[in-house]
TIVO-2410 file (N, C-alpha, C; in nm, 3 decimals):
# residues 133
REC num residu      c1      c2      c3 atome chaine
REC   1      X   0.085  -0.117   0.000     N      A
REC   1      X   0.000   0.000   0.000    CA      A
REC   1      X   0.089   0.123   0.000     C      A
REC   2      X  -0.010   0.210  -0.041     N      A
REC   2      X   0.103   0.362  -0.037    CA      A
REC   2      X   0.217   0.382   0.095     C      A
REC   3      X   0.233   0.498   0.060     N      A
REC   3      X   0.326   0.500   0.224    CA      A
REC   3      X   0.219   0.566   0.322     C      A
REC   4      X   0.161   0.646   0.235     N      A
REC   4      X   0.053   0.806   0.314    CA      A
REC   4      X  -0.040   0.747   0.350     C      A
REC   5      X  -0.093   0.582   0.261     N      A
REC   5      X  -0.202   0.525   0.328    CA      A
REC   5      X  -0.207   0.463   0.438     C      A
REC   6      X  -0.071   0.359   0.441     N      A
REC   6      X  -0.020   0.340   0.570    CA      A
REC   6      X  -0.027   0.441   0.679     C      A
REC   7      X   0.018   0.544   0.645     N      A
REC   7      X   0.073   0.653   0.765    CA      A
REC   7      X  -0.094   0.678   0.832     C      A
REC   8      X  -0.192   0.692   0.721     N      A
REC   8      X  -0.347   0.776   0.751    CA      A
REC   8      X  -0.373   0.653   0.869     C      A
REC   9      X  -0.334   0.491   0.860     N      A
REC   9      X  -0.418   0.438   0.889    CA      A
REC   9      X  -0.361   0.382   1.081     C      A
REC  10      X  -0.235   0.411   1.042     N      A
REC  10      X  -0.153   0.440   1.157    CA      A
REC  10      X  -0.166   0.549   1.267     C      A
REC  11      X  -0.254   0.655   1.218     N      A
REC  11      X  -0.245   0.766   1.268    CA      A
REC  11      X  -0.131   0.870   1.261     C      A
REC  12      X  -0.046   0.868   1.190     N      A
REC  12      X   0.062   0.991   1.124    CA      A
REC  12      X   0.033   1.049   1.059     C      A
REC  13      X   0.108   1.134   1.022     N      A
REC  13      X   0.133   1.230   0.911    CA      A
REC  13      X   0.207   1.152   0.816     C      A
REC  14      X   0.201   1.179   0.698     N      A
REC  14      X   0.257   1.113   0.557    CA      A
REC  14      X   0.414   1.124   0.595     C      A
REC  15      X   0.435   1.286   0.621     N      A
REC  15      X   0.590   1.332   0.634    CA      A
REC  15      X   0.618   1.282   0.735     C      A
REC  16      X   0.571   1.258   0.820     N      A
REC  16      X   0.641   1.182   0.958    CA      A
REC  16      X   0.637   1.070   0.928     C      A
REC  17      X   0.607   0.972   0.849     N      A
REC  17      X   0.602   0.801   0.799    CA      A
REC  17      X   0.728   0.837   0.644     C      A
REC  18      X   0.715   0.891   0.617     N      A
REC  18      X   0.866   0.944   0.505    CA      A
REC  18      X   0.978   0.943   0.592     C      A
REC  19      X   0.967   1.104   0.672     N      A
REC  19      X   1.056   1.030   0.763    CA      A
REC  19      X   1.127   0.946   0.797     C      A
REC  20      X   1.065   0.856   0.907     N      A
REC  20      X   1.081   0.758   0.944    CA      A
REC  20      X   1.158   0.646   0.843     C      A
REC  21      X   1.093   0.604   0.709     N      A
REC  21      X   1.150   0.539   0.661    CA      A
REC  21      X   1.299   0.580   0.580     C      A
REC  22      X   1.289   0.720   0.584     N      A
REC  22      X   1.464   0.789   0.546    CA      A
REC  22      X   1.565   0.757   0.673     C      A
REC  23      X   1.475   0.718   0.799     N      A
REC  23      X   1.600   0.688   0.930    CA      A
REC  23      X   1.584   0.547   0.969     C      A
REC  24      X   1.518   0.442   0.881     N      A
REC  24      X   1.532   0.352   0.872    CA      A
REC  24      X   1.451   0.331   1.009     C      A
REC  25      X   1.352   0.383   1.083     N      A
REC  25      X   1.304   0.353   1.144    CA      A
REC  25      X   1.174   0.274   1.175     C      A
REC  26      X   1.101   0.265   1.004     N      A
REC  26      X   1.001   0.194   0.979    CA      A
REC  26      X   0.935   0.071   1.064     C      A
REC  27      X   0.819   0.045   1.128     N      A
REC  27      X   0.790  -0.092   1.188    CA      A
REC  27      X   0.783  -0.177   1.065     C      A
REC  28      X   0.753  -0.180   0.960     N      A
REC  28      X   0.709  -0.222   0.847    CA      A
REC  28      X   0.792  -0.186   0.714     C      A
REC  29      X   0.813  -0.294   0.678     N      A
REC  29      X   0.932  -0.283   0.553    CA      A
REC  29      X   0.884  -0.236   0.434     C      A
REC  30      X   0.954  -0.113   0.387     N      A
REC  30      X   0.917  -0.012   0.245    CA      A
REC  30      X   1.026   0.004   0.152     C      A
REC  31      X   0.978   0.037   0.034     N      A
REC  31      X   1.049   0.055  -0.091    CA      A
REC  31      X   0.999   0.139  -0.149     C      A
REC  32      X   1.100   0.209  -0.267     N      A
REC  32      X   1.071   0.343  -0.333    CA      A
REC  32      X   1.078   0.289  -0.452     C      A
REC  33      X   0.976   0.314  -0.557     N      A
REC  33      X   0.923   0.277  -0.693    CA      A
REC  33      X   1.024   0.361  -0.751     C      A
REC  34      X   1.091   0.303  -0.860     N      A
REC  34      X   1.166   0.421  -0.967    CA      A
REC  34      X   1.078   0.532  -1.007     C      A
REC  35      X   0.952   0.527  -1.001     N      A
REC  35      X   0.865   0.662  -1.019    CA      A
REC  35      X   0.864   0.748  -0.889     C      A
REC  36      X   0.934   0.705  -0.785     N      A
REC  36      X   0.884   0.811  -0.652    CA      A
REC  36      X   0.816   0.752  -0.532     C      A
REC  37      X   0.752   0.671  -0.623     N      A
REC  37      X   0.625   0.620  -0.500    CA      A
REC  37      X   0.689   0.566  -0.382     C      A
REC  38      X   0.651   0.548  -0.264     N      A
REC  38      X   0.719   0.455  -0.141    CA      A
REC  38      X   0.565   0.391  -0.114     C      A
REC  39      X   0.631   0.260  -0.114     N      A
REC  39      X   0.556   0.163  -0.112    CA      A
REC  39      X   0.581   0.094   0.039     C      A
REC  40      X   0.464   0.064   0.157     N      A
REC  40      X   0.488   0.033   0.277    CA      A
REC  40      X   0.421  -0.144   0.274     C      A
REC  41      X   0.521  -0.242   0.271     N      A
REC  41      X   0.504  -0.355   0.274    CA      A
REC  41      X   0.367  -0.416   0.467     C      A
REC  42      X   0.292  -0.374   0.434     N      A
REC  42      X   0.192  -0.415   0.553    CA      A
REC  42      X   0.151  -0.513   0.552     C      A
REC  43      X   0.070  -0.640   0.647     N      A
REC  43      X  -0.005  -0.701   0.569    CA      A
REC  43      X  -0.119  -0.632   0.636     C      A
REC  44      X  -0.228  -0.649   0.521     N      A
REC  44      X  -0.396  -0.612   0.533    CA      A
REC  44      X  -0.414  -0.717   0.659     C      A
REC  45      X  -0.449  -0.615   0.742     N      A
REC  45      X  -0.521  -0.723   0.874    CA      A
REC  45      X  -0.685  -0.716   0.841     C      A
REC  46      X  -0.716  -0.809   0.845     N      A
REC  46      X  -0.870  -0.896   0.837    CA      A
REC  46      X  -0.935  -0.799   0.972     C      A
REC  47      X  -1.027  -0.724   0.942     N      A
REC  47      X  -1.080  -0.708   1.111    CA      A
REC  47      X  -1.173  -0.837   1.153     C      A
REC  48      X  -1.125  -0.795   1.292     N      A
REC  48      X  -1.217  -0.927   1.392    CA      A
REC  48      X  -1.315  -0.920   1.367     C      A
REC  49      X  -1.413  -1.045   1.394     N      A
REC  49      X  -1.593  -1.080   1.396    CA      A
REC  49      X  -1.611  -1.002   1.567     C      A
REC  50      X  -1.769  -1.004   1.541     N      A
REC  50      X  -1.851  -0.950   1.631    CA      A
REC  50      X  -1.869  -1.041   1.702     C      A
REC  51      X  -1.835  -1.023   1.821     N      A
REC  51      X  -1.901  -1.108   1.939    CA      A
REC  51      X  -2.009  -1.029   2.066     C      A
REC  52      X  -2.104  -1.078   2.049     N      A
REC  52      X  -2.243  -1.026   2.121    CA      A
REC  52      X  -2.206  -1.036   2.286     C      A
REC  53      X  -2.276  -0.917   2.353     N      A
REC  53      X  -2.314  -0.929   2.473    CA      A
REC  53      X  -2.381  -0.904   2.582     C      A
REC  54      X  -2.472  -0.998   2.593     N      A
REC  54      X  -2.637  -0.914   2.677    CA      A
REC  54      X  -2.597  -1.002   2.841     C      A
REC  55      X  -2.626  -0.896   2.863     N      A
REC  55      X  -2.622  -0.877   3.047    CA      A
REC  55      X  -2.751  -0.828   3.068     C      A
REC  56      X  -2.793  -0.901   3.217     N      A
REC  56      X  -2.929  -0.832   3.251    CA      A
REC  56      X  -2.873  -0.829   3.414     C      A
REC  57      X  -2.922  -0.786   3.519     N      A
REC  57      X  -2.899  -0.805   3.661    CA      A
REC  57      X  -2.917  -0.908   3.740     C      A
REC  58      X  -3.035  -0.981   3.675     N      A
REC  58      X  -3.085  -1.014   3.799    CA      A
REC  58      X  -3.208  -1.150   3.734     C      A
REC  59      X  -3.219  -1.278   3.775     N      A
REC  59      X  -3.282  -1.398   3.715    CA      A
REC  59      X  -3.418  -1.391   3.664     C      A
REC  60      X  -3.493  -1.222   3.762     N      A
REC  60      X  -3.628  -1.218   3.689    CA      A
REC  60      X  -3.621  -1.143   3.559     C      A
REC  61      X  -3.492  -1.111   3.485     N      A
REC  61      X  -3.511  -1.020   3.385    CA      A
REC  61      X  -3.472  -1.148   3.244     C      A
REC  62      X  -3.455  -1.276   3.308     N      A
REC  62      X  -3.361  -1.335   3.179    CA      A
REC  62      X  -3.420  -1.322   3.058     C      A
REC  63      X  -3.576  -1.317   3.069     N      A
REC  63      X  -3.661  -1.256   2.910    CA      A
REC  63      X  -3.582  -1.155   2.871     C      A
REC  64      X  -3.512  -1.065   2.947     N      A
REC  64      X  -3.485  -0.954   2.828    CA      A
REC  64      X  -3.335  -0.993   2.761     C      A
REC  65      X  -3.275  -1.103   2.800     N      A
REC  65      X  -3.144  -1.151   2.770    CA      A
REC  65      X  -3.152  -1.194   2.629     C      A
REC  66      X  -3.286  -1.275   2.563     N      A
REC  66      X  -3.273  -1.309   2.432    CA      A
REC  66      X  -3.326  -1.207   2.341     C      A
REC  67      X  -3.415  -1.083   2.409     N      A
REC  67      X  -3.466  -0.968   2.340    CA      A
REC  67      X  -3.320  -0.884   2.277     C      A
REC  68      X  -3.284  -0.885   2.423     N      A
REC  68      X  -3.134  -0.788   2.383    CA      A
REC  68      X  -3.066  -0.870   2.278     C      A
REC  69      X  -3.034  -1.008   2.288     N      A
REC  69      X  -2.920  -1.093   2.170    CA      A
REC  69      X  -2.975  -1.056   2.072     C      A
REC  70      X  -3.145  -1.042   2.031     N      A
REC  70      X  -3.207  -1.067   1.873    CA      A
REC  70      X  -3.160  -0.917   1.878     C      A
REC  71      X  -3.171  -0.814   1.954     N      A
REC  71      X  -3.111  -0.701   1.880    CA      A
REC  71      X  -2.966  -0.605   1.795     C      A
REC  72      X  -2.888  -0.682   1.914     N      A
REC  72      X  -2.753  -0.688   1.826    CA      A
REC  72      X  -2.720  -0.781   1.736     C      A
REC  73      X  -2.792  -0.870   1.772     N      A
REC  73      X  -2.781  -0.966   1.604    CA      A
REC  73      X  -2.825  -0.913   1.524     C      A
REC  74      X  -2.936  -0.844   1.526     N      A
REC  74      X  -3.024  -0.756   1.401    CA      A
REC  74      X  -2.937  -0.642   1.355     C      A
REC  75      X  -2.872  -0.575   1.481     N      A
REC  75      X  -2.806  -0.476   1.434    CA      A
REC  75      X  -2.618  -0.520   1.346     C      A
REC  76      X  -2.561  -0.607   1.378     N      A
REC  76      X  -2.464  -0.702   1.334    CA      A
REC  76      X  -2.473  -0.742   1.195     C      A
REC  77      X  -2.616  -0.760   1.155     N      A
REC  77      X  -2.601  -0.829   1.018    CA      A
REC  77      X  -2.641  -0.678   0.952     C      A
REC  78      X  -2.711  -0.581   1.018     N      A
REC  78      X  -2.758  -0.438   0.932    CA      A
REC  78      X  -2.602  -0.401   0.899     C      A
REC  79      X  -2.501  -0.394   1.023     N      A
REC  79      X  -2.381  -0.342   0.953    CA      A
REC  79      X  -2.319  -0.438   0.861     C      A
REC  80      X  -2.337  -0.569   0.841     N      A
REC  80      X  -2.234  -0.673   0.794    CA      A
REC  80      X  -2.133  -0.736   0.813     C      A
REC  81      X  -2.159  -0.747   0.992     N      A
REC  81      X  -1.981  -0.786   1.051    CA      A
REC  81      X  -2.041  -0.951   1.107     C      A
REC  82      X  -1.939  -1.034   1.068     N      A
REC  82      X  -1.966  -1.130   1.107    CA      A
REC  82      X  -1.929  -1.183   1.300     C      A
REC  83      X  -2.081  -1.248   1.281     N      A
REC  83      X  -2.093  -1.306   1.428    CA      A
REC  83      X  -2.042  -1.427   1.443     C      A
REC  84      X  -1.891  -1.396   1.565     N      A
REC  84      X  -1.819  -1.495   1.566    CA      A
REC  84      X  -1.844  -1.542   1.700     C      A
REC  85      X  -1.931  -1.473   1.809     N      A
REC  85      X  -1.989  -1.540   1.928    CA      A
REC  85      X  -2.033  -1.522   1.997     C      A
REC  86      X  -2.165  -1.500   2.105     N      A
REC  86      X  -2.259  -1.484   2.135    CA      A
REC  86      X  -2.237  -1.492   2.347     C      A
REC  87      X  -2.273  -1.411   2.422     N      A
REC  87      X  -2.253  -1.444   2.507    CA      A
REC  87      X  -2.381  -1.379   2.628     C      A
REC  88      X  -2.452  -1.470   2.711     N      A
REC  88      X  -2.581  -1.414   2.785    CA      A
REC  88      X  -2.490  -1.407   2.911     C      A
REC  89      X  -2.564  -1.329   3.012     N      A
REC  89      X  -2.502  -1.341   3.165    CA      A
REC  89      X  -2.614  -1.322   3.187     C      A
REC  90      X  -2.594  -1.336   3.355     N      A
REC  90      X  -2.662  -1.304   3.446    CA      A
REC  90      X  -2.617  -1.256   3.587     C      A
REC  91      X  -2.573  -1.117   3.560     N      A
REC  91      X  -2.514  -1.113   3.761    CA      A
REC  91      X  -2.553  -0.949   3.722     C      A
REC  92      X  -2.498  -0.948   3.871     N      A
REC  92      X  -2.495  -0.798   3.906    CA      A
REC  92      X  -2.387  -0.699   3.824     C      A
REC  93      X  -2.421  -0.549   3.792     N      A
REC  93      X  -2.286  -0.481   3.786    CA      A
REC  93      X  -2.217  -0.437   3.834     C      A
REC  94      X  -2.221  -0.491   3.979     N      A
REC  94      X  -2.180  -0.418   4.095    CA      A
REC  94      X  -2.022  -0.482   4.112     C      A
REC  95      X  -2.041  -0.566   4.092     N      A
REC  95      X  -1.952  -0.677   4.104    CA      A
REC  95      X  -1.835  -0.704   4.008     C      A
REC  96      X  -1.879  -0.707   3.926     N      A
REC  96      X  -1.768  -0.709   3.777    CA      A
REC  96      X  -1.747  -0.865   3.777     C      A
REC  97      X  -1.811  -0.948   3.808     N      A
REC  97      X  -1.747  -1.051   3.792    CA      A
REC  97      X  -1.848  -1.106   3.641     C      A
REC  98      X  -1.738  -1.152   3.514     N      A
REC  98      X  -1.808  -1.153   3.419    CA      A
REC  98      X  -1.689  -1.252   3.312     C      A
REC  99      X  -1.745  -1.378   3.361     N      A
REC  99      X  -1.710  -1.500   3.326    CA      A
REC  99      X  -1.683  -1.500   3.164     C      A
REC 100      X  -1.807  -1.462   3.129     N      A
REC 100      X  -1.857  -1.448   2.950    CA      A
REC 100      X  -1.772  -1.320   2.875     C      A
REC 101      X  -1.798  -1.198   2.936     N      A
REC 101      X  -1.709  -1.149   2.917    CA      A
REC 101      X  -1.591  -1.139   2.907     C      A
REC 102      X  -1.456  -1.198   3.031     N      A
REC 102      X  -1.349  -1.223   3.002    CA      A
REC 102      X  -1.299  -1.301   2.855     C      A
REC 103      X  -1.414  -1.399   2.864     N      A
REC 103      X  -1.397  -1.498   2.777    CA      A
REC 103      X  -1.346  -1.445   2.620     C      A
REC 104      X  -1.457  -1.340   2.630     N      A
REC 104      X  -1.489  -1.263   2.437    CA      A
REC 104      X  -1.344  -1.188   2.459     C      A
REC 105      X  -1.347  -1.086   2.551     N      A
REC 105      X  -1.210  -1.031   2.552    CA      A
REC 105      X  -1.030  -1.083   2.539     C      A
REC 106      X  -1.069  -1.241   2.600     N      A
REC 106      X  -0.917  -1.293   2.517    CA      A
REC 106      X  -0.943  -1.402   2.437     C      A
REC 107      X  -1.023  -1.384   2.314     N      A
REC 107      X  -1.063  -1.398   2.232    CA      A
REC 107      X  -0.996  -1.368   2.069     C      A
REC 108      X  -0.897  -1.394   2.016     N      A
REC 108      X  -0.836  -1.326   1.892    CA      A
REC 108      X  -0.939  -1.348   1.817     C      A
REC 109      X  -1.021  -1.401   1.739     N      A
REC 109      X  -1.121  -1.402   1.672    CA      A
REC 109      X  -1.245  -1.245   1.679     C      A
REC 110      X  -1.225  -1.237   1.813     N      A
REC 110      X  -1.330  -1.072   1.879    CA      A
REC 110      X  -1.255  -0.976   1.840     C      A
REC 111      X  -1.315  -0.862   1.695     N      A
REC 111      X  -1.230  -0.779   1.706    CA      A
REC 111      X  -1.381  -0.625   1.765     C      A
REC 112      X  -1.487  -0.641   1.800     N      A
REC 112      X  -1.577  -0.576   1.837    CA      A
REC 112      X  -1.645  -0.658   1.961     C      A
REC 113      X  -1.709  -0.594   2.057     N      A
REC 113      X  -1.795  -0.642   2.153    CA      A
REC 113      X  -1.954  -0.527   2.117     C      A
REC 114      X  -2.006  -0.508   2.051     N      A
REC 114      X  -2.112  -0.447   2.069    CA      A
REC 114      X  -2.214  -0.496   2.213     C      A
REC 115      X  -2.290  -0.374   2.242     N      A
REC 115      X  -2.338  -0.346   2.363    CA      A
REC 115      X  -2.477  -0.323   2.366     C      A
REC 116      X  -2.578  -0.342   2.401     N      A
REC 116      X  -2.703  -0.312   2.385    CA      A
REC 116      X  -2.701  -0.105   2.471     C      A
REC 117      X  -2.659  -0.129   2.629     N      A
REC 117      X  -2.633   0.010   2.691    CA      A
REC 117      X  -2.530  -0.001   2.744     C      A
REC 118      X  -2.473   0.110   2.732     N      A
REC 118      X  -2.325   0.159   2.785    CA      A
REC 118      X  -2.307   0.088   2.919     C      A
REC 119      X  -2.394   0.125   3.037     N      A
REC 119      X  -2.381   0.065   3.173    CA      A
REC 119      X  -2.389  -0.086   3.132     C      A
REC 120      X  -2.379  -0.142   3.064     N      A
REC 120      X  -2.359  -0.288   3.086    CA      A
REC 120      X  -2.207  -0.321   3.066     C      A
REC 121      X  -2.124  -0.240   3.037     N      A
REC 121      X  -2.053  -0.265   3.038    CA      A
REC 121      X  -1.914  -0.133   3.148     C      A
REC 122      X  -1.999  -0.089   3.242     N      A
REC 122      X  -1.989   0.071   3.333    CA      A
REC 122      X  -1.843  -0.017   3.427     C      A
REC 123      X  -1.885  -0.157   3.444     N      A
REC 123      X  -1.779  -0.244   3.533    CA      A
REC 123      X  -1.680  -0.348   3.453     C      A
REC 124      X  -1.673  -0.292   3.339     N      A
REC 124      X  -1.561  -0.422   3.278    CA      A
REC 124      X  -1.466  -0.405   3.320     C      A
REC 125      X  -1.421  -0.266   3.372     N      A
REC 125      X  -1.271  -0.246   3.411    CA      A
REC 125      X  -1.237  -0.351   3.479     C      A
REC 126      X  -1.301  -0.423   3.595     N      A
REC 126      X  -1.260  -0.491   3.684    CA      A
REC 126      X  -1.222  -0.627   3.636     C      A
REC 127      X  -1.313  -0.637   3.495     N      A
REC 127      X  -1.273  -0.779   3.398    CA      A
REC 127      X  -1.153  -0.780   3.306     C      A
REC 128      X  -1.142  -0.637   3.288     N      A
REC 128      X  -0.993  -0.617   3.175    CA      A
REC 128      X  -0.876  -0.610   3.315     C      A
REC 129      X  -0.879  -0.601   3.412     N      A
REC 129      X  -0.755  -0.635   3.491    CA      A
REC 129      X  -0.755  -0.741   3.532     C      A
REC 130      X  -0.879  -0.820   3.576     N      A
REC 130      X  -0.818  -1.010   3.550    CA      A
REC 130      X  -0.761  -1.060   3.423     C      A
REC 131      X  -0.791  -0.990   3.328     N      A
REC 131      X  -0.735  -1.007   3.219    CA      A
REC 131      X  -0.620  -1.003   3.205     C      A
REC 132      X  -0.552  -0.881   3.289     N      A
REC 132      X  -0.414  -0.870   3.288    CA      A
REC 132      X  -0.346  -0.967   3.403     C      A
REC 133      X  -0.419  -1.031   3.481     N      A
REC 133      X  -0.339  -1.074   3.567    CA      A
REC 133      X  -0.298  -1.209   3.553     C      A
***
């Protein structure tokens, strides 16, 4: 791919990815076309599939657990990202403890978690540092 397209998709500036490859500092190996061009050897990364996730609080709400799945599934295929896995809970958010969740998160296949509401996911922090641990 170009060099500038690389750089856009990297978040640089063109001249700061020129740069770089004049100080040999490149992450990614480039070449200059006898016409000028600099060419940035990348590979195209595939983005990740969608993996779903409905949380409700509490055992009298589990009806709304398959309402919520049919909706990000509905909304999943409106954008066109493929559903690579599906995950229901049931606990509190008080707690962060979120079995299903960890799960999608070290997940290489998950490159999205869509959300039905923001607060369902207000306590993941506490799941992305078991993550780290």
């Amino acid at each position: 791919m170009k060099l500038s397209v690389w750089a856009r998709r990297q978040g640089i500036g063109s001249k700061t990815a020129w740069r770089m490859g004049k100080d040999g500092k490149m992450p990614v190996a480039v070449e200059q076309l006898p016409i000028g061009t600099v060419i940035a050897h990348a590979e195209e990364r595939q983005p990740g599939g969608v993996a779903l996730h409905a949380r409700v609080s509490s055992a009298d709400q589990k009806a709304d657990l398959d309402r919520q799945l049919a909706r990000l599934t509905e909304w999943a295929l409106a954008q066109r990202l493929p559903i690579v896995d599906a995950v229901k809970e049931v606990g509190s958010g008080m707690n962060g403890h979120r079995k299903g969740l960890l799960r999608l998160l070290r997940d290489p296949k998950v490159g999205v978690i869509p959300v039905e509401h923001r607060d369902r996911l207000m306590r993941a922090k506490k799941a992305l540092e078991a993550l780290h641990e």
